[in-house]
VOPAGU-2260 file (C-alpha; in pm, 1 decimal, decimal comma):
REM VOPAGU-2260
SITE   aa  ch    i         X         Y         Z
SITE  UNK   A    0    2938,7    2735,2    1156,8
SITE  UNK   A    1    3167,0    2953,8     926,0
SITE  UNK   A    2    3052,8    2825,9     575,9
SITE  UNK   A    3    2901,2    3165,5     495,5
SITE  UNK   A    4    2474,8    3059,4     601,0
SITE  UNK   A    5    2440,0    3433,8     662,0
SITE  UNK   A    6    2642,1    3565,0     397,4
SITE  UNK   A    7    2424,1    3371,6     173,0
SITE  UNK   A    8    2140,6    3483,4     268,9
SITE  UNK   A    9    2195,4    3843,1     260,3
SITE  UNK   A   10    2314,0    3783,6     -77,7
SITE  UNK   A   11    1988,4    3659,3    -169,9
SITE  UNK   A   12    1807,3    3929,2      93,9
SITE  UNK   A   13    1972,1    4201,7     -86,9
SITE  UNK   A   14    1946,1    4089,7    -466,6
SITE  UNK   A   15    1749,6    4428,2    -668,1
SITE  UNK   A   16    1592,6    4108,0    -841,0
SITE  UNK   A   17    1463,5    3929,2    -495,2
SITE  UNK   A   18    1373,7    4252,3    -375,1
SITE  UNK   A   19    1142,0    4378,8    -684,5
SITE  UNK   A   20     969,0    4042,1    -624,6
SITE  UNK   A   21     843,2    4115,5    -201,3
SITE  UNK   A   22     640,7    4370,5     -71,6
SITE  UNK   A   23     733,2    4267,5     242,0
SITE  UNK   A   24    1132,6    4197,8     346,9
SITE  UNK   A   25    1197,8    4115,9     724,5
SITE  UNK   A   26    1533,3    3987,8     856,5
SITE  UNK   A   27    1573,2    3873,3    1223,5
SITE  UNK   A   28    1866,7    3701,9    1425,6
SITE  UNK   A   29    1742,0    3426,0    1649,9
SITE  UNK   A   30    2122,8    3292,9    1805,6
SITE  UNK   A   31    2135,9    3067,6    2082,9
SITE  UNK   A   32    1987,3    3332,4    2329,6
SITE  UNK   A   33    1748,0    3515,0    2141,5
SITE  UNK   A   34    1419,8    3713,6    2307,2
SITE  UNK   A   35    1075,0    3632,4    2189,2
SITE  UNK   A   36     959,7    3953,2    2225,2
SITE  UNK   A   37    1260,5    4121,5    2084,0
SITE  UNK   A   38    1295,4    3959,1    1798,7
SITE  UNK   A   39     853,4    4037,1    1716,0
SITE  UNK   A   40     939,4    4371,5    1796,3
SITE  UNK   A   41    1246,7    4374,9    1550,2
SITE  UNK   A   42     988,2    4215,1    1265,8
SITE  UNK   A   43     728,2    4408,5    1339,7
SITE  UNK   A   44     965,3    4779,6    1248,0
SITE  UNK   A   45    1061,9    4591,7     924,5
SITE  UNK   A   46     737,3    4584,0     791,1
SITE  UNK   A   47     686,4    4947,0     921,3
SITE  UNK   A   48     946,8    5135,0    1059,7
SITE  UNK   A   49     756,5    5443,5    1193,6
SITE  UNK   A   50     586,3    5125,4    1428,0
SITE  UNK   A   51     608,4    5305,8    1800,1
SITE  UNK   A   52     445,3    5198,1    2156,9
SITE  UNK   A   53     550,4    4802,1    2063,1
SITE  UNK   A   54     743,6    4722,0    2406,6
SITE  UNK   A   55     444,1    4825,4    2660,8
SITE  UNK   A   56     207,1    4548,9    2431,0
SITE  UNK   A   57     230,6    4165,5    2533,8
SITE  UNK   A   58     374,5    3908,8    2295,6
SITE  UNK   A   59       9,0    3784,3    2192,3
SITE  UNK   A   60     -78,2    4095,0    2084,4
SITE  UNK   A   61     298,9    4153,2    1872,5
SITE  UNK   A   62     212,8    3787,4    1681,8
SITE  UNK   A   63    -141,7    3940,9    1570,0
SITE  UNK   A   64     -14,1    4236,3    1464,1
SITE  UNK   A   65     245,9    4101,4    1283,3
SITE  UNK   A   66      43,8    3813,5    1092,7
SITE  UNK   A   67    -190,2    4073,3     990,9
SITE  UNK   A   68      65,5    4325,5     847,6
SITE  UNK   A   69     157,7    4037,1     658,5
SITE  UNK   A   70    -181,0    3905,0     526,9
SITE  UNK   A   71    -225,3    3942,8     197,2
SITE  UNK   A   72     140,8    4060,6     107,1
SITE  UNK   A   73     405,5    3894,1     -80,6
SITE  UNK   A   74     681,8    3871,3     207,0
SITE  UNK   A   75    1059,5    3723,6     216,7
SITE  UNK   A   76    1148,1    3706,7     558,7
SITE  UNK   A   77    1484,2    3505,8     678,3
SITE  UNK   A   78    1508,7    3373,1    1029,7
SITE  UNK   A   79    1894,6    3343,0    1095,8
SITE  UNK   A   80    2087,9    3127,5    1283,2
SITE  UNK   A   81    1786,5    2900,4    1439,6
SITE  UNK   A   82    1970,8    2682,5    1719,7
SITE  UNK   A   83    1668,9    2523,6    1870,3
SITE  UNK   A   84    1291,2    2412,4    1762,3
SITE  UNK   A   85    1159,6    2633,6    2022,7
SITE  UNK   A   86    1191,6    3017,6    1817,3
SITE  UNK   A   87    1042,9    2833,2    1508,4
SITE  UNK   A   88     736,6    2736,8    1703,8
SITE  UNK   A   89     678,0    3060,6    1861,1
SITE  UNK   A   90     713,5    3263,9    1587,5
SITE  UNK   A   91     561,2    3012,6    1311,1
SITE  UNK   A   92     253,4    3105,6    1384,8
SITE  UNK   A   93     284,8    3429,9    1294,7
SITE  UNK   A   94     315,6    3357,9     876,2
SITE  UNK   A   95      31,5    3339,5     690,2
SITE  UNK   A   96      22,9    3094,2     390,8
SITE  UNK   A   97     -84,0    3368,9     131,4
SITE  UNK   A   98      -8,4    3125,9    -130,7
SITE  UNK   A   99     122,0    3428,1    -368,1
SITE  UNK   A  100     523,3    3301,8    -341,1
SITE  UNK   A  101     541,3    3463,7      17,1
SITE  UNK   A  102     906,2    3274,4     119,1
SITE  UNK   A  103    1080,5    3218,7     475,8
SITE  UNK   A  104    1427,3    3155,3     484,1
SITE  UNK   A  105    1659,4    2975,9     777,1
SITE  UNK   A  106    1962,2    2961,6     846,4
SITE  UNK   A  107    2090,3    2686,7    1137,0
SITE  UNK   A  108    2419,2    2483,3    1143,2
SITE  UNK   A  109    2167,4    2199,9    1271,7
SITE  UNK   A  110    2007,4    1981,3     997,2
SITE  UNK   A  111    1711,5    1858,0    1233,5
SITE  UNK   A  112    1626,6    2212,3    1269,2
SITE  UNK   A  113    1577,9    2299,4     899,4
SITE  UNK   A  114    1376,7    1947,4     867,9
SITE  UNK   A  115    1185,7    2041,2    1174,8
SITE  UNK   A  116    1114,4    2376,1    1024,9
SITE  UNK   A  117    1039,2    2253,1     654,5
SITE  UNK   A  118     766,3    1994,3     795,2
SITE  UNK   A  119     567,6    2285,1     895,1
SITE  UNK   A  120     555,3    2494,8     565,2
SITE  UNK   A  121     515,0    2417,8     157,8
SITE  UNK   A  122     750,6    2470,3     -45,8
SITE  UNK   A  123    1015,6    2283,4     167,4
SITE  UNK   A  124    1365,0    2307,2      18,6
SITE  UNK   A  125    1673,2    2224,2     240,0
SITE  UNK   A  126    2058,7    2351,5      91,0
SITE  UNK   A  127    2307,9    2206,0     253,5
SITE  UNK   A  128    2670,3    2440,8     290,8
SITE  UNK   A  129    2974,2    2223,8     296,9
SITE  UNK   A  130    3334,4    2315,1     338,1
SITE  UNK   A  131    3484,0    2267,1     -48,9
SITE  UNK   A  132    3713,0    1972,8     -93,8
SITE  UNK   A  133    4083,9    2066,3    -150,4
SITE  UNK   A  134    4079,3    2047,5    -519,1
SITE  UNK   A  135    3764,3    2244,0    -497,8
SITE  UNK   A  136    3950,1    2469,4    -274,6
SITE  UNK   A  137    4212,4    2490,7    -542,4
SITE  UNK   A  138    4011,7    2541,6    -827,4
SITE  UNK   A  139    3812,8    2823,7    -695,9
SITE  UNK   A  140    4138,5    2983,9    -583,9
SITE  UNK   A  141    4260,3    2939,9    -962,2
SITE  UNK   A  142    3995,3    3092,1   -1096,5
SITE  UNK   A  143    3978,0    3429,2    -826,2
SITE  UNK   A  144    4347,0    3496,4    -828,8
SITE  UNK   A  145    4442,5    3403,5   -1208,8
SITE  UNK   A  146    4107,6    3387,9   -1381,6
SITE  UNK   A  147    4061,0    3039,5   -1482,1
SITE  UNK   A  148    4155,0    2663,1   -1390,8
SITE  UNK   A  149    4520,2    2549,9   -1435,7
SITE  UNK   A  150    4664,4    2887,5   -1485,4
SITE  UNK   A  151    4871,2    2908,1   -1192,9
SITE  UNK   A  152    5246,3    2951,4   -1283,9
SITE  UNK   A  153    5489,2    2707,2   -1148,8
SITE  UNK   A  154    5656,1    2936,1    -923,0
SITE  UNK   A  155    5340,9    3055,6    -738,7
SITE  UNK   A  156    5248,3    2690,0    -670,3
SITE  UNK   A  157    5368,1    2611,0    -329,3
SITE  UNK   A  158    5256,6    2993,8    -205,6
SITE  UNK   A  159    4885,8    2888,4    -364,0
SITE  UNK   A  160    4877,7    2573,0    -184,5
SITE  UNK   A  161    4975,2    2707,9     169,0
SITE  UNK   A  162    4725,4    2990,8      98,6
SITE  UNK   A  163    4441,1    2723,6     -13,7
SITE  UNK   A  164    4547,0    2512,1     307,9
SITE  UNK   A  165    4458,5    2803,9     539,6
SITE  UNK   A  166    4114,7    2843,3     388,2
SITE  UNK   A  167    4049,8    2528,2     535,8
SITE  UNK   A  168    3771,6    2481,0     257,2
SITE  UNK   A  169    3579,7    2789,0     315,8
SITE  UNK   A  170    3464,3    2921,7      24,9
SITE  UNK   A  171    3375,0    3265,7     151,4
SITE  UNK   A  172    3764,1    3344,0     249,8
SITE  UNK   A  173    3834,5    3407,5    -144,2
């Protein structure tokens, strides 16, 4: 983990642009130990938070209720941090293909999980994150500290290296 999945995605989650484009916007953290129910309940007060009596109903009931508050609607709803196949199948289910640019997003730090997930859905598109390569590293640093490529003085050189080294690549540190 740690090359800013999440961050990404609430970048994109929170975009005025992105959001003008959804009826719908549901965000729900699935993490190693996540709860079925919990995380239903959690999607289920996105698409309506004045939702009430949600715990006492069983998890069949939650799925319906959720696929059908999202029938029909242009959603955007991102699943972070999938570990395992086993949330994606349960909860799956519960998206209707509207075919009107509805979009799920996942985050994992597991590749066979996103392919897993994309086999199930249209529309597949995998990004892979990377750590940047030291002269990407560099570069980027260049251009946040001193506003473009190469304009690092001399004298700042070795402190801009050691800084860049203890990035260790990760872009979302600058």
């Amino acid at each position: 983990g740690g090359v800013g999945k999440t961050t990404l995605a609430k970048k994109v989650y929170d975009d005025p642009l992105i959001m003008s484009q959804f009826d719908t916007r549901a965000w729900a953290v699935v993490s190693q130990e996540y709860q079925y129910k919990e995380m239903l309940i959690h999607l289920l007060h996105c698409t309506d938070p004045t939702t009430t009596k949600l715990y006492s109903e069983d998890c069949g009931k939650l799925k319906a209720e959720l696929r059908k508050r999202l029938l029909g609607r242009r959603y955007l709803l991102v699943i972070d941090d999938i570990w395992s196949h086993e949330p994606w199948d349960q909860i799956f289910q519960c998206f209707p293909n509207n075919i009107n640019g509805s979009r799920i997003l996942i985050t994992t730090r597991e590749k066979t999980e996103a392919e897993y997930a994309v086999q199930s859905s249209e529309g597949r598109y995998i990004h892979s994150s990377r750590f940047l390569d030291t002269q990407e590293s560099r570069d980027l640093f260049e251009t946040k500290v001193f506003g473009g490529k190469h304009s690092c003085k001399p004298e700042f050189e070795p402190i801009g290296r050691c800084i860049v080294k203890k990035c260790q690549g990760l872009p979302l540190a600058w």
